[in-house]
N, C-alpha and C positions, 0 to 999 in steps of 0.2 A: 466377410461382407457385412454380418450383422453386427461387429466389432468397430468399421469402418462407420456407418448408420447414425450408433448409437455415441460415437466419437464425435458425427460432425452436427449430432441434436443437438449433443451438450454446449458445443463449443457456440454453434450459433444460439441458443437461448441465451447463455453469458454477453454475447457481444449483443446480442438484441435490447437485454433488460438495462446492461451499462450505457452503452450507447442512447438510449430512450431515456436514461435518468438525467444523464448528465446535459441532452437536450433539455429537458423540462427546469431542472436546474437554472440554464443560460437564461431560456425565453418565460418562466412565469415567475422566479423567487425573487425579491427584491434582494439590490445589493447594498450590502448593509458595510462594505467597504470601499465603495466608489464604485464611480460608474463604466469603469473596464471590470468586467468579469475575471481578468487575469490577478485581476489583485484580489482575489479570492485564494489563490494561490499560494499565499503567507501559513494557510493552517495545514497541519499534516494531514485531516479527513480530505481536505480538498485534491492536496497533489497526490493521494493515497486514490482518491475517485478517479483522477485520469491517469494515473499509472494501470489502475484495471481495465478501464477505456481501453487504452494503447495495448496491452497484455490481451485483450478478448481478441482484439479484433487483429492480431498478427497471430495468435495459436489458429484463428477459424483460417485465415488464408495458409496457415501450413498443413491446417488438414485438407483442403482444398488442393492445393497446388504440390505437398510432400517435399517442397522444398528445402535441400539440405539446411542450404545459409538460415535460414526465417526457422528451421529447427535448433540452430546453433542457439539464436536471437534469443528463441522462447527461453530455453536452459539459461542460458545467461540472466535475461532480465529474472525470471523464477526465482534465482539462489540469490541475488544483489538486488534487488528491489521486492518485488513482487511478496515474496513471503516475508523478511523482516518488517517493512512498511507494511504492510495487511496486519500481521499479527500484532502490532504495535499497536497500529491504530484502534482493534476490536478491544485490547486490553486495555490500555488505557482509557477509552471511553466508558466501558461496561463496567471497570474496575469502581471511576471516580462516580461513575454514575449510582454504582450502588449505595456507595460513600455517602453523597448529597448529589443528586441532579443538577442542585445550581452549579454545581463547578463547571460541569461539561456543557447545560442544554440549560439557560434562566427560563423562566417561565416565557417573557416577552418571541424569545429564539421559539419555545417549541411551538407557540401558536402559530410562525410563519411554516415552519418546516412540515408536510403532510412525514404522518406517519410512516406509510412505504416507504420514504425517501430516506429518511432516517435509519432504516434497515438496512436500505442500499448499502448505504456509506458506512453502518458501523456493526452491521450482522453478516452480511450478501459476503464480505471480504475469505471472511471464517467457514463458511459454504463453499465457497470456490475453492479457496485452497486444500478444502480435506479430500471432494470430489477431485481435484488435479491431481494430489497426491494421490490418490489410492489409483488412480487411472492412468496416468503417465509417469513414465520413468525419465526424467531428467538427469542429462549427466552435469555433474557440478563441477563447476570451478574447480582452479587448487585453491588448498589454503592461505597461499599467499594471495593470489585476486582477491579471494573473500574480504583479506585483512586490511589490502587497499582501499579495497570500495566500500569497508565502513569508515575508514578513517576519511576518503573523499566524500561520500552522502552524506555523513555527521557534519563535517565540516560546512557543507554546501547550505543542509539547514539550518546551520545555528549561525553563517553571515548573515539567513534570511532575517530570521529572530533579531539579530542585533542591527542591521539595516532596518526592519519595522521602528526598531525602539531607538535608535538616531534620527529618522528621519520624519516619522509620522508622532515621537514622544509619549510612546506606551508601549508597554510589554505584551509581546502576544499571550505569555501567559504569566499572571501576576505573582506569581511567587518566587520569581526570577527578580524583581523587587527587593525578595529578603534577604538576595545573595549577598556576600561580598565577594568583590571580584574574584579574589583566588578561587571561590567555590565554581564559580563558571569554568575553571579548567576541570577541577573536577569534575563536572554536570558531565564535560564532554568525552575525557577520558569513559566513563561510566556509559554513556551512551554508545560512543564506539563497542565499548566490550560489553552490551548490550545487544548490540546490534549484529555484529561477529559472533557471538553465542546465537542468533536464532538463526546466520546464512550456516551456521554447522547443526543447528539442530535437524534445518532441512533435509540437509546432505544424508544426517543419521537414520530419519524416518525412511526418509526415500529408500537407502541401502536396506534397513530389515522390513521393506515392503515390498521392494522387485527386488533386489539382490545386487552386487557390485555392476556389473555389466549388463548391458542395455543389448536386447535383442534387436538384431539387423531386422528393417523393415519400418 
């Protein structure tokens, strides 16, 4: 009982503070890329904020309802989204930010963005999934799903990327500028097997943290 409680605090605090950022987000932040808020959607922090959205808020209805399928749901999105997109996103920003802040966040960007919010999206990510990990046991994929759904997500972001920079005539991020084109297969190769390394890193934590096999219940 106290396991069940403390299972369904966590899980609605998560979907409360996601849900409430990403309102506040929609209704008070100027949109600094047009005036549909979907075209926000172009940066990885962005689809990285509603893939947590969509993740809160189907774990709270599966600790509500113990529904098998929407337990399948959670494991699946967890190993193929959830954890590589999270941990991407927290390193890369923290990474370049210690670097020079202008890369990630120019001055003009941090003034609109309130501080909390900024955590949301590039700390809050790394909080959830240590708390998920050490508290639920997901079962993963095989290796081969993992290997598809980097090579399909990789893929899926870098049309974004290259559909931004055809059609709107700038790089999402400028240093894809310096490439020459062969390096852009590279980038992508490198990213798939980037991304594949952290849905098996999951897999690895997860196993010497609950162990192979997932208790009935």
């Amino acid at each position: 009982m106290t396991s069940n409680f403390i299972q369904l605090a966590t899980h609605s605090i998560f979907a409360i503070i996601w849900c409430s950022s990403l309102y506040y987000d929609i209704h008070y932040l100027p949109r600094l890329m047009g005036e549909v808020w979907a075209k926000k959607l172009v940066m990885l922090t962005n689809i990285n904020f509603i893939l947590f959205v969509g993740y809160s808020v189907i774990s709270l209805f599966f600790v509500l309802t113990k529904w098998k399928f929407l337990r399948n749901v959670v494991d699946f999105y967890f190993y193929t989204s959830i954890f590589p997109v999270g941990m991407t996103t927290v390193a890369l920003f923290w990474g370049l930010y210690a670097i020079e802040p202008e890369l990630v966040m120019p001055a003009w960007v941090a003034a609109l963005i309130p501080n909390w919010l900024n955590h949301v999206t590039h700390t809050l990510p790394a909080v959830h999934l240590l708390i998920d990990l050490l508290s639920n046991h997901h079962t993963p994929p095989t290796r081969f799903t993992l290997k598809v759904m980097a090579f399909v997500l990789v893929a899926v972001y870098f049309k974004i990327i290259f559909y931004v920079r055809y059609y709107d005539g700038y790089w999402l991020y400028p240093v894809l500028e310096l490439f020459h084109p062969i390096m852009h297969i590279f980038t992508y190769l490198g990213a798939v097997f980037g991304y594949f390394s952290l849905c098996c890193l999951a897999t690895f934590v997860t196993r010497k943290i609950h162990g192979e096999k997932r208790k009935v219940g």
